[in-house]
N, C-alpha and C positions, 0 to 999 in steps of 0.2 A: 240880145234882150228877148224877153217872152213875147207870148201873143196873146190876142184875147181874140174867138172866134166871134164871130157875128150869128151862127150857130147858136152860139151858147148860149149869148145875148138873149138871142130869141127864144130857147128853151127853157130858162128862167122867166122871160115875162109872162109863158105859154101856164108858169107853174100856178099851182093854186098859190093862193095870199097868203098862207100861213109860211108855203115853201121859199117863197122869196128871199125873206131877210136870211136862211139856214145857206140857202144855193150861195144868195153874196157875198157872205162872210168865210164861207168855205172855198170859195175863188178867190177872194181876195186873200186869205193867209197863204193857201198856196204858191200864189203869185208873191205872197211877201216874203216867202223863205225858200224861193224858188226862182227867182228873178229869171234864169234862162228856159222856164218851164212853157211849152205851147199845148193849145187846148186844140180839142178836134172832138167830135161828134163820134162813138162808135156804141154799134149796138143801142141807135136810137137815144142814149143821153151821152153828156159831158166826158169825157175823159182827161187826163191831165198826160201830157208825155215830159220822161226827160231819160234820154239815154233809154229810152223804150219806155213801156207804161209803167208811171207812178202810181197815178189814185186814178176814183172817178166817183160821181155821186149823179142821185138821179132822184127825182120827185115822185110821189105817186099820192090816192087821193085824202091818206091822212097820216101820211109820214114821210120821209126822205131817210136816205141811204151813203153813206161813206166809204167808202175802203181803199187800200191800197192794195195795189197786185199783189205784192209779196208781203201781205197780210199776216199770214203765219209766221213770219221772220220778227215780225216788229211787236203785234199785240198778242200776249198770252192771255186776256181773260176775254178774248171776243163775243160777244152775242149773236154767235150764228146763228141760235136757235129764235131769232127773233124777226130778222130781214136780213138780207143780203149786205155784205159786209164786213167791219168787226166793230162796229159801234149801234149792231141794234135799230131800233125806230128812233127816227131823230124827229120828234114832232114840234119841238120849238128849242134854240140857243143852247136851254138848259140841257140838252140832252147830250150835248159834245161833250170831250174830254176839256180841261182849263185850257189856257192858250199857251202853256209853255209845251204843256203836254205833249199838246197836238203839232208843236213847229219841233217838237224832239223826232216825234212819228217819220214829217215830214223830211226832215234831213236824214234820217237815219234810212228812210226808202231813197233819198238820194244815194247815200253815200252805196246801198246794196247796189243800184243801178250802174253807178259808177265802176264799181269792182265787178259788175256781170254776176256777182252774187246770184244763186239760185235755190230756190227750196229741197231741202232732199225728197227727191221720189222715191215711192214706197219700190221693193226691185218684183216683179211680177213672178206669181207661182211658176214654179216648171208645169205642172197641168192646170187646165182651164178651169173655173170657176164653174160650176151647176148653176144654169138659172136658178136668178134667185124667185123663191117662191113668193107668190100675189099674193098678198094682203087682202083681206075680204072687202074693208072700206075703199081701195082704190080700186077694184074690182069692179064693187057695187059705182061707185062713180063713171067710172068709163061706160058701163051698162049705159047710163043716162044719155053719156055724150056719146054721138056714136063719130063725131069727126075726133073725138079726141080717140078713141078707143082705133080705130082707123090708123093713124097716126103712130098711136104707141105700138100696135103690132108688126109697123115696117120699122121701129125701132130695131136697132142692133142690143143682143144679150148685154152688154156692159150698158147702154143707154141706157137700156130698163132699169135695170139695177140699179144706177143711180136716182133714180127717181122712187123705186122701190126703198133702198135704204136712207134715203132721204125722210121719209116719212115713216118708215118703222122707228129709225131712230130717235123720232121727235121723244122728248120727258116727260112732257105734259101732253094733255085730251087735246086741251085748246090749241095748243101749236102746232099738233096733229092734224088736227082740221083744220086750221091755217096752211098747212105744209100743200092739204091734199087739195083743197079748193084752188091755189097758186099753183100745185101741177097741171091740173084738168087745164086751165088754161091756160099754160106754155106749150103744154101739149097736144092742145088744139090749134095752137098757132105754128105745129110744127119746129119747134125749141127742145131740144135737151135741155136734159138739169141747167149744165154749165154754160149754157147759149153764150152767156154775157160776159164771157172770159176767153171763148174759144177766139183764136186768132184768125181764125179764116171768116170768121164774121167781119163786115163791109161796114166801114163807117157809115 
């Protein structure tokens, strides 16, 4: 049988009031189309495990967040461009996929787990990539913060980049400057882009 962490418990009562009903109902279909699934705490929110990580979801101060690990196997029209995830800002119920939807999601990242399923990785040039070139607005940003700027320059070439093309490639102004305000400080805290997915991060 599953588990429910006392963790958890706690990090949902911890969330704001809007995130509550979104966290319970998202724990609870997990646990309903998952019966052998156990929770654990990594990188600071919830995680779901089953046969390695499934999903995981996490609060923040005007939205919450979904995803499954192998995210890109299951949802083609994801809103990365939105929050972390593939469903976007989740600011209240309405914002989920229906309930059949989301327990198809849910088995169908069982079922990848189960088979060890894995995403194709892209295969790495024979020569190394050129630093990628600074963007004026994250530039001008780091200027401001100098622990973030600190920080980002004992980053490694491919760190940067990700965080670089993270925010080149935003579509819109506005997501742009969503993108680059949410770097400055993961960046400050010492985080890469993918902090919240790397496995050597400590529950």
């Amino acid at each position: 049988m599953g588990t429910r962490h006392p963790r958890v418990d706690a990090y949902i009562e911890k969330s704001a009031e809007f995130a509550r009903p979104i966290l319970n109902y998202l724990r609870d279909t997990v646990h309903q189309h998952c019966p052998d699934v156990e929770e654990a705490i990594k990188w600071g929110a919830p995680h779901f495990m089953y046969h390695g990580m499934l999903c995981g979801m996490a609060a923040f101060k005007q939205h919450c967040a979904f995803g499954f690990w192998k995210g890109a196997l299951l949802v083609d029209d994801a809103r990365n461009d939105e929050a972390m995830g593939q469903f976007g800002r989740i600011a209240s119920l309405k914002d989920l996929p229906g309930k059949n939807v989301l327990a198809g999601y849910i088995r169908k990242a069982m079922e990848l787990n189960e088979s060890g399923t894995q995403p194709v990785r892209k295969t790495k040039d024979a020569k190394p990539k050129p630093p990628a070139e600074m963007p004026d607005d994250l530039a001008a940003a780091l200027k401001k913060n100098r622990k973030a700027a600190a920080v980002f320059d004992g980053f490694s070439t491919s760190a940067r980049r990700e965080y670089i093309e993270w925010i080149v490639e935003a579509k819109r102004a506005e997501t742009r400057a969503k993108r680059l305000a949410q770097a400055i400080e993961w960046i400050a805290e010492g985080k890469q882009r993918n902090w919240k997915y790397m496995p050597s991060a400590k529950a």
